[in-house]
C-alpha atoms as a printed R data frame, in Angstrom:
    type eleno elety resid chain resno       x       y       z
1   ATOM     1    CA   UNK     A     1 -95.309  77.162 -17.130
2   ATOM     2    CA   UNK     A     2 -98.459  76.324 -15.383
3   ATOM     3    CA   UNK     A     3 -99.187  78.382 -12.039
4   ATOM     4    CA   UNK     A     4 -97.324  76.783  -9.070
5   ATOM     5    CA   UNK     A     5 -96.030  74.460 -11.161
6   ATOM     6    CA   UNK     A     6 -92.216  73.688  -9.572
7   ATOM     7    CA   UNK     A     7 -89.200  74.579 -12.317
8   ATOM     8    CA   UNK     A     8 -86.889  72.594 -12.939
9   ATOM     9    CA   UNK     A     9 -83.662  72.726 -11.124
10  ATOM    10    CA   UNK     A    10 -80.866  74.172 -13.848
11  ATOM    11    CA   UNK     A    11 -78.093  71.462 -15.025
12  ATOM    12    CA   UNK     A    12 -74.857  72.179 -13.508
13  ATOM    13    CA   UNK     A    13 -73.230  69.145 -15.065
14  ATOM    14    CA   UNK     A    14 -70.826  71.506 -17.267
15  ATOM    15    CA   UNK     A    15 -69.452  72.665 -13.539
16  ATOM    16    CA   UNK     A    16 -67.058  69.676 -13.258
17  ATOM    17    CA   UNK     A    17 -65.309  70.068 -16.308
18  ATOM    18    CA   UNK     A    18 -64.287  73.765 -15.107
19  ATOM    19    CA   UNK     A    19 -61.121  74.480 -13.228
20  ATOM    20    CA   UNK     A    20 -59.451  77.469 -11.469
21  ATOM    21    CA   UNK     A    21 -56.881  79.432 -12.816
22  ATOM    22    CA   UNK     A    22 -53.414  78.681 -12.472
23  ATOM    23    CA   UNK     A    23 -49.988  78.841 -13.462
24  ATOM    24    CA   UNK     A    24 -50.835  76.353 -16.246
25  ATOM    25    CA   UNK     A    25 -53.047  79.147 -18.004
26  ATOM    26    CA   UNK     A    26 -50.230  81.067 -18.321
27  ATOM    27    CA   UNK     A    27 -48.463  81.141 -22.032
28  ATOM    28    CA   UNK     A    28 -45.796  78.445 -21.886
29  ATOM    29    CA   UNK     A    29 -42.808  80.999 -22.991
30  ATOM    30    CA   UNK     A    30 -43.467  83.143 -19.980
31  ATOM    31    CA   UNK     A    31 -43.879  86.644 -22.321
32  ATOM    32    CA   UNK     A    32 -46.694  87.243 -19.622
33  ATOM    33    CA   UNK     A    33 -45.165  88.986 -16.655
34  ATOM    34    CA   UNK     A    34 -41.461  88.750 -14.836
35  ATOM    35    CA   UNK     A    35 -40.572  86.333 -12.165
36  ATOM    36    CA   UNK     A    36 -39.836  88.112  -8.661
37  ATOM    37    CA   UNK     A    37 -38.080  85.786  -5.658
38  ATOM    38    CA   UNK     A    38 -38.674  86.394  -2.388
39  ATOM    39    CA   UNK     A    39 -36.599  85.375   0.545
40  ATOM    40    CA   UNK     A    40 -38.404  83.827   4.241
41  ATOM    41    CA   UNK     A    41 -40.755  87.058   5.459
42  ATOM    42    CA   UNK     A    42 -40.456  89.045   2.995
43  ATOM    43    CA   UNK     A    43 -43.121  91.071   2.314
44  ATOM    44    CA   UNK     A    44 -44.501  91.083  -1.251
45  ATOM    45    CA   UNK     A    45 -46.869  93.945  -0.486
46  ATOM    46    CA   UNK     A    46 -48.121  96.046   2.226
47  ATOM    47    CA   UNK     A    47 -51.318  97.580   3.163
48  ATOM    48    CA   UNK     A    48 -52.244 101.077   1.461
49  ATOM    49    CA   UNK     A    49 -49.912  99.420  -1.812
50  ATOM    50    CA   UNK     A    50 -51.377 100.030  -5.107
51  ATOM    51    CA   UNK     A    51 -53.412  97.155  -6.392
52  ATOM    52    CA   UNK     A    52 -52.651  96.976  -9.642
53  ATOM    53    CA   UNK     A    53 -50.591  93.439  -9.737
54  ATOM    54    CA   UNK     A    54 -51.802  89.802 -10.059
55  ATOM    55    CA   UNK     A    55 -49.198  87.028  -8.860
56  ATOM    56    CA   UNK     A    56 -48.897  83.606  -9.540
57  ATOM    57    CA   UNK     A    57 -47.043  81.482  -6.793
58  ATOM    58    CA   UNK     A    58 -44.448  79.157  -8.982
59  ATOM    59    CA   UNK     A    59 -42.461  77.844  -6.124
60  ATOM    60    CA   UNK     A    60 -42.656  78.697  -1.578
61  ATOM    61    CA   UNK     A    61 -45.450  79.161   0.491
62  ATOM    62    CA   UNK     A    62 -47.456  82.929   0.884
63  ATOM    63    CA   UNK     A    63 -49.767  84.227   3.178
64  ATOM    64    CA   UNK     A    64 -51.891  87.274   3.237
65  ATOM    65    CA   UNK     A    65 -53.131  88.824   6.173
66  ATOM    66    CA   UNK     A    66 -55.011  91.778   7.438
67  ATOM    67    CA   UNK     A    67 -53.770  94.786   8.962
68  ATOM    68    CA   UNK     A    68 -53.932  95.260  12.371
69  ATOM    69    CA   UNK     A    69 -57.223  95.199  14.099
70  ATOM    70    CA   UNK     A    70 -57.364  95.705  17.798
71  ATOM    71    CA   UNK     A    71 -53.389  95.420  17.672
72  ATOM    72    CA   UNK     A    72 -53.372  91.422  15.940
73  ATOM    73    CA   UNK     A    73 -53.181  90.544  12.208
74  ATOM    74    CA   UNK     A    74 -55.539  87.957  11.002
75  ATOM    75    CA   UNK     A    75 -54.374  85.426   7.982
76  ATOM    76    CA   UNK     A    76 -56.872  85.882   4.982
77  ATOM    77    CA   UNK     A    77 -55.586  83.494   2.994
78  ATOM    78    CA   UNK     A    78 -52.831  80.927   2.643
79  ATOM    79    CA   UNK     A    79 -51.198  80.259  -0.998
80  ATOM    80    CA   UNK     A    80 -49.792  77.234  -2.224
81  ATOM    81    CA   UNK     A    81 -47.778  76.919  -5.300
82  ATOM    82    CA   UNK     A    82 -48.938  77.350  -8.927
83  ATOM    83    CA   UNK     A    83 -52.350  79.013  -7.525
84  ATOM    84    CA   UNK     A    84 -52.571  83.008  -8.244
85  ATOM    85    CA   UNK     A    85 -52.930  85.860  -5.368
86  ATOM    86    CA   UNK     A    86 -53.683  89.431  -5.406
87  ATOM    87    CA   UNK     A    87 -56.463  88.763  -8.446
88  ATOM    88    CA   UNK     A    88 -58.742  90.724  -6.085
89  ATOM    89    CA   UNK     A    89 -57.139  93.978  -6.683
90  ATOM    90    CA   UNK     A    90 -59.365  93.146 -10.455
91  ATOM    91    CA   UNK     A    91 -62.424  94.241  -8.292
92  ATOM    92    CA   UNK     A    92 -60.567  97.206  -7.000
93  ATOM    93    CA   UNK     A    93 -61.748 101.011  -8.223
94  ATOM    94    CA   UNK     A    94 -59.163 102.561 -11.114
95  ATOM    95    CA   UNK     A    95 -56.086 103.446  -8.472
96  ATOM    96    CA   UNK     A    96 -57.701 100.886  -5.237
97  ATOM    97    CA   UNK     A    97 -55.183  99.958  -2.851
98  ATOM    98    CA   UNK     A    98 -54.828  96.633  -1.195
99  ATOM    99    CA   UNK     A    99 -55.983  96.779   2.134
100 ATOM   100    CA   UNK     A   100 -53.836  93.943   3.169
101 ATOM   101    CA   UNK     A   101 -50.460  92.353   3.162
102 ATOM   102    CA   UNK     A   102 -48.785  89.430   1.494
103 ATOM   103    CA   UNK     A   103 -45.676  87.576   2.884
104 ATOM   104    CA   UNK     A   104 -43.315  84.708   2.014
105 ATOM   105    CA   UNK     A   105 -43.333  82.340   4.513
106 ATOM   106    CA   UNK     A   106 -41.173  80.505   2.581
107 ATOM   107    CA   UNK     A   107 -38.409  81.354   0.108
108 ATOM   108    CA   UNK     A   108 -40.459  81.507  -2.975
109 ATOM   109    CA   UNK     A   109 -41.027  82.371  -6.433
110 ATOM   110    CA   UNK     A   110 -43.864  83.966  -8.005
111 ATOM   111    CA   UNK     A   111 -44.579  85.700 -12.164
112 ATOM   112    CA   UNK     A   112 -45.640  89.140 -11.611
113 ATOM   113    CA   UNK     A   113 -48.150  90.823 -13.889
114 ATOM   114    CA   UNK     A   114 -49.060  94.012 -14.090
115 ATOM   115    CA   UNK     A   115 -53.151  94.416 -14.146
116 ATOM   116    CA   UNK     A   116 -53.764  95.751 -17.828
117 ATOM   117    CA   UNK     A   117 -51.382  93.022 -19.172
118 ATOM   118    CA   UNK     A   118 -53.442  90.399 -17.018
119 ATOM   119    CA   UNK     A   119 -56.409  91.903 -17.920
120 ATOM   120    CA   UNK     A   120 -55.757  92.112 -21.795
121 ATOM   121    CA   UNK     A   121 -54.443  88.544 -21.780
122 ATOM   122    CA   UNK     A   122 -57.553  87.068 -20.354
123 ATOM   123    CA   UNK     A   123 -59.812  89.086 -23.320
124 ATOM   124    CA   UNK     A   124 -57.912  86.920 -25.865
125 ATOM   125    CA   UNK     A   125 -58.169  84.077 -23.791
126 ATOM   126    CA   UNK     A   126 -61.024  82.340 -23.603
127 ATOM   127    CA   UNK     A   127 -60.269  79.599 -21.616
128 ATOM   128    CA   UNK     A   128 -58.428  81.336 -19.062
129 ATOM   129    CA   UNK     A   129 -60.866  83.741 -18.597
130 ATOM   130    CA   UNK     A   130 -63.361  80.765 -17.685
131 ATOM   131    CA   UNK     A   131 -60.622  78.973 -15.298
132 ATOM   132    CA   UNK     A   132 -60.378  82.552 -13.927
133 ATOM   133    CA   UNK     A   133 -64.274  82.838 -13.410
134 ATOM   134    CA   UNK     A   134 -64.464  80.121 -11.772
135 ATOM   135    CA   UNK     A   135 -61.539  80.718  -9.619
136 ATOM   136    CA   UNK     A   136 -62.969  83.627  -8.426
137 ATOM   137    CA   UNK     A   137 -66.641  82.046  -7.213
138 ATOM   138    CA   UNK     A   138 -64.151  79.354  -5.364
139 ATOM   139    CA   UNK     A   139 -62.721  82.711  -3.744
140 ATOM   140    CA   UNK     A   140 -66.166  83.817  -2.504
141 ATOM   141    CA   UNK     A   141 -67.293  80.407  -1.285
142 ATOM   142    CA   UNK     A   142 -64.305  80.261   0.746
143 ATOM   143    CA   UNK     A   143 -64.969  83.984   1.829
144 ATOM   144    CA   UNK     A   144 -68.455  82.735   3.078
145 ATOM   145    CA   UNK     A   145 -67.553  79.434   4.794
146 ATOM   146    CA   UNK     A   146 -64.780  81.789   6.764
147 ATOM   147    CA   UNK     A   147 -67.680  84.008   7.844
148 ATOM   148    CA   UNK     A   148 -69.910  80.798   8.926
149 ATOM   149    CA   UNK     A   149 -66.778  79.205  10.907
150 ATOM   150    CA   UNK     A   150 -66.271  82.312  12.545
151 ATOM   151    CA   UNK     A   151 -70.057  82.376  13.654
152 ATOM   152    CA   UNK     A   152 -69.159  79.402  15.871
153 ATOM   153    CA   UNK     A   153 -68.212  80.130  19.475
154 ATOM   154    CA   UNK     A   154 -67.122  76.844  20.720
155 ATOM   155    CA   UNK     A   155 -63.380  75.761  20.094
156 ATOM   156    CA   UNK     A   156 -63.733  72.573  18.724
157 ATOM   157    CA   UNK     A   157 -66.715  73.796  16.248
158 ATOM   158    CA   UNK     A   158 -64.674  76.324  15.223
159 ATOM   159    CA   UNK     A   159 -61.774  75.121  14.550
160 ATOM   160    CA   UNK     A   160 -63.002  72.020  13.336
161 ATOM   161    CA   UNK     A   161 -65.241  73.973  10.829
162 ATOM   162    CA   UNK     A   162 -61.832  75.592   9.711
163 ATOM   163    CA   UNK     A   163 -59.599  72.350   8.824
164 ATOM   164    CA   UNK     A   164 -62.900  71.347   6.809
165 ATOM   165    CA   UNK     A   165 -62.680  74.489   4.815
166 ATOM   166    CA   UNK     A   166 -58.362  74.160   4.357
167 ATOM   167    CA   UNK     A   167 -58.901  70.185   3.504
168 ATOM   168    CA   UNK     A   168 -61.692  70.937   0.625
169 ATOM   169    CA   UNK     A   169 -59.238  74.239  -0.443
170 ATOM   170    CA   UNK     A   170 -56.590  73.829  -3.269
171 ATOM   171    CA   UNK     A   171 -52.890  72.772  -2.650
172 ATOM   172    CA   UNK     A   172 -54.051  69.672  -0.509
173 ATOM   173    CA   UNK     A   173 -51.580  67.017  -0.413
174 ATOM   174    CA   UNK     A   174 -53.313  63.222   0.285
175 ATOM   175    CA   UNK     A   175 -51.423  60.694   2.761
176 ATOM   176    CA   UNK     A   176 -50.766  57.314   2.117
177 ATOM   177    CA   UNK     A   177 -53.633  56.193   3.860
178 ATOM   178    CA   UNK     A   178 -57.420  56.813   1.830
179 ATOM   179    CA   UNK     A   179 -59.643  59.707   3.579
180 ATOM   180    CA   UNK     A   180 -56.635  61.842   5.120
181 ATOM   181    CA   UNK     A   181 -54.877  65.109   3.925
182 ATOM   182    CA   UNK     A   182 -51.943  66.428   4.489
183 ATOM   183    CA   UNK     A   183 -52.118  70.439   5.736
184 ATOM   184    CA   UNK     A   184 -49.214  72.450   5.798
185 ATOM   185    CA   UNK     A   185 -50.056  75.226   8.062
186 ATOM   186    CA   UNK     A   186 -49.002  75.903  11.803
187 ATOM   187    CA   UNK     A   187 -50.675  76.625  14.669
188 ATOM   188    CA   UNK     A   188 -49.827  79.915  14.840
189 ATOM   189    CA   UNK     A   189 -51.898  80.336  11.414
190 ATOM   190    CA   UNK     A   190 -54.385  78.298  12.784
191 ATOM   191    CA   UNK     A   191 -55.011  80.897  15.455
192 ATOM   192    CA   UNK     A   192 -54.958  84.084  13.151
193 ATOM   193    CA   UNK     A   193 -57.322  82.737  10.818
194 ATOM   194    CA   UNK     A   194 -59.798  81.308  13.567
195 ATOM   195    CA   UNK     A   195 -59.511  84.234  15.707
196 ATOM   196    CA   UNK     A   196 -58.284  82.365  18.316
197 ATOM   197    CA   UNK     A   197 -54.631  82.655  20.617
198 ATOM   198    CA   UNK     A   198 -52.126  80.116  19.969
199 ATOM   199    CA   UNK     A   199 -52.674  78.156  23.090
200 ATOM   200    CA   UNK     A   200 -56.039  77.872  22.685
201 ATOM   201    CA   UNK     A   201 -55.714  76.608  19.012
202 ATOM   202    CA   UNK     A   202 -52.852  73.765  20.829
203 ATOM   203    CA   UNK     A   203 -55.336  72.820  23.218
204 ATOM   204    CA   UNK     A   204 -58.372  72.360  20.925
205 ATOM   205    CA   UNK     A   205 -55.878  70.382  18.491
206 ATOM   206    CA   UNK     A   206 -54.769  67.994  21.070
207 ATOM   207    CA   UNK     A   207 -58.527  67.239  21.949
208 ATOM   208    CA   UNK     A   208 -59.200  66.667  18.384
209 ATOM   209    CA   UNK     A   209 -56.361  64.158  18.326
210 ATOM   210    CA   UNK     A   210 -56.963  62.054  21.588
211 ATOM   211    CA   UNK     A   211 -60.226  61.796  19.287
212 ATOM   212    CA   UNK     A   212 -58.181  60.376  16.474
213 ATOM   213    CA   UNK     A   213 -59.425  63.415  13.979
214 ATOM   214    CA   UNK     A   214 -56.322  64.970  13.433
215 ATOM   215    CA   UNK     A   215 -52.886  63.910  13.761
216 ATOM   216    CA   UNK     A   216 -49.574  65.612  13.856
217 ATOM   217    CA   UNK     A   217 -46.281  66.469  15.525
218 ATOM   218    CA   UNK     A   218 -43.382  68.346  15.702
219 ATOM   219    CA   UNK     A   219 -41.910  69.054  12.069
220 ATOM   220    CA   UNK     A   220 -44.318  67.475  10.318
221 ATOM   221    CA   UNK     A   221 -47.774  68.151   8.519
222 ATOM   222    CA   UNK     A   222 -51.434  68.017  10.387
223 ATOM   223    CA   UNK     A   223 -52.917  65.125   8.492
224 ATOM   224    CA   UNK     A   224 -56.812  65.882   8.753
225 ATOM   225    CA   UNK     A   225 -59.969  62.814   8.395
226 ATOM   226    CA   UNK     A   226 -62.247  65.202   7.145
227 ATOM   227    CA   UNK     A   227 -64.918  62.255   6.554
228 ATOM   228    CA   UNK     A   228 -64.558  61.644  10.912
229 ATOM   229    CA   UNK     A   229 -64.276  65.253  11.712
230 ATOM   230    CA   UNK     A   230 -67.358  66.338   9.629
231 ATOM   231    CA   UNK     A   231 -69.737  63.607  11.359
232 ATOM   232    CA   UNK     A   232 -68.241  64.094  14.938
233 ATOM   233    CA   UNK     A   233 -68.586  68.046  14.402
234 ATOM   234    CA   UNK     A   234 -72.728  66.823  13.286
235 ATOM   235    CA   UNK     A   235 -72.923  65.060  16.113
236 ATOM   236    CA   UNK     A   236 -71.857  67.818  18.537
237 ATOM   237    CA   UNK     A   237 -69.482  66.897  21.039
238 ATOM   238    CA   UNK     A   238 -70.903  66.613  24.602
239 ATOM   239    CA   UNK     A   239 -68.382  69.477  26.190
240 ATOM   240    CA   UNK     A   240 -66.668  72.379  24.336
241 ATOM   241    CA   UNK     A   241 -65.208  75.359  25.179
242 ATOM   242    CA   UNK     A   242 -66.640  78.523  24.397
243 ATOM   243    CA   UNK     A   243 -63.864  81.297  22.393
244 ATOM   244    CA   UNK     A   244 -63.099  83.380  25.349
245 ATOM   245    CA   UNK     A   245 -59.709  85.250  26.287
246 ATOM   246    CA   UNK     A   246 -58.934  85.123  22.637
């Protein structure tokens, strides 16, 4: 390569043929694992718990959530069915704990594997090891978007930064009309994983609706425009309120 001479940018064409890891990786006469059932709040593991299992969600909704800093739990992460949780602990130190805890916020189903059988399966698995590759780099993008929403101190930034990052996440369901999706998540999730009380979560989401962003209402799903809400968070609104009294 001549001196200052620009190289070329590398060819990441191969990256849309890979997918994450799911249920679907898993061998078809479920040898891999037992399936556990867990009824509405029950906890799946705590913090300080050994982490030495990887889950896969077959059925139900989980989240995971921090322990308690400054007296509130924060929600790390929000499962949807056939997606796996708990892979971290594969990063953890020989005996690591978790660190967090998992819920059902649903009634739900999950396979259970113990570590060194997930861990031997994906040596003689090519394929799954790939899916569960690239599953993991979708984990740290996510991990680093979280950090840049939280940088925002206005309301509507971040929280609007925040529906971006659920809409482009896995388990998205798409409405009947082209450009929305569907989010199953409350308000009270909203607000632990934005860092942000309830009410001010309610407020910010009923300014983001008179805007025609979002809509929702009582018992059903926020249905997100992520195309609208991306340019009108670009534009910067005129007036928003900083995160204060959180």
């Amino acid at each position: 390569m001549r001196k200052n001479q620009v190289p070329e940018l590398p060819n990441h064409g191969a990256c849309g043929q890979l997918v994450a890891l799911t249920l679907q990786h898993l061998p078809r006469d479920r040898e891999l694992g037992a399936t556990r059932r867990y009824g509405r709040g029950e906890e799946i593991w705590a913090p300080e718990d050994r982490a030495d299992r990887v889950y896969f969600l077959k059925t139900g909704q989980v989240v995971i959530r921090t322990g308690k800093i400054h007296g509130r739990d924060f929600v790390l992460q929000l499962i949807e069915a056939e997606h796996p949780f708990g892979e971290l602990c594969c990063c953890s130190a020989i005996g690591g704990l978790r660190h967090s805890a998992a819920y059902a916020v649903t009634e739900s189903a999950a396979v259970e594997i113990a570590l060194n059988e997930f861990v031997q399966y994906l040596k003689t698995h090519q394929g799954a090891l790939m899916a569960f590759m690239f599953g993991m780099c979708i984990r740290l993008t996510e991990a680093q978007r979280s950090t840049e929403m939280l940088t925002h101190r206005a309301a509507e930034a971040r929280l609007g930064r925040l529906l971006l990052q659920l809409t482009a996440a896995r388990g998205r369901v798409e409405t009947k009309d082209a450009g929305e999706v569907a989010l199953q998540v409350s308000h009270q999730e909203l607000a632990e994983m934005a860092a942000m009380s309830r009410a001010h979560v309610t407020v910010t989401l009923g300014k983001l609706r008179q805007r025609s962003l979002i809509r929702y209402g009582r018992n059903r799903s926020l249905v997100v425009n992520p195309s609208s809400l991306e340019q009108y968070l670009a534009r910067g609104p005129r007036a928003r309120n900083p995160v204060s009294g959180v």
